[in-house]
N, C-alpha and C positions, 0 to 999 in steps of 0.2 A: 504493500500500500504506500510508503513512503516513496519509493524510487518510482513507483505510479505518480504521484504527486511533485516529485522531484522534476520526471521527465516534461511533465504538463506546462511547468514554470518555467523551465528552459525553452521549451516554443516556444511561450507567451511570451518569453522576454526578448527571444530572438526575433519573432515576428513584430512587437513593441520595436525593438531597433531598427530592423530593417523601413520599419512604415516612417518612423519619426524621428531617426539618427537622423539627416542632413539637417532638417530643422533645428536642431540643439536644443537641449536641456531647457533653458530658460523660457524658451519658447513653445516645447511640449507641455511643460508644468502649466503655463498661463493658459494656455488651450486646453485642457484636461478636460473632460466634462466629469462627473462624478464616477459615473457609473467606470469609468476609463482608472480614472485614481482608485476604485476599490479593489480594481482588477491586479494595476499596480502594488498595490499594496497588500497584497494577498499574494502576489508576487516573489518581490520581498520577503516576506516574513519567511514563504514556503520554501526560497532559499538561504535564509538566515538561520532555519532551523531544522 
């Protein structure tokens, strides 16, 4: 279950980059909509922990 959940966050994050990497950072954050940040952020956590 973990390295299911691992795998899941690494496309998200990959496919996150790919969509929104040339626009930069500051730029992805201020355009976020919610629903995009919770995803982010679930993200995150699921590879921080």
């Amino acid at each position: 279950m973990i390295s299911r959940v691992l795998t899941a966050a690494l496309v998200v994050l990959a496919f996150v980059v790919l969509l929104w990497g040339p626009k930069g950072p500051q730029h992805w954050d201020a355009n976020m909509s919610p629903q995009e940040r919770a995803v982010f952020e679930k993200t995150v956590w699921a590879l921080g922990h």
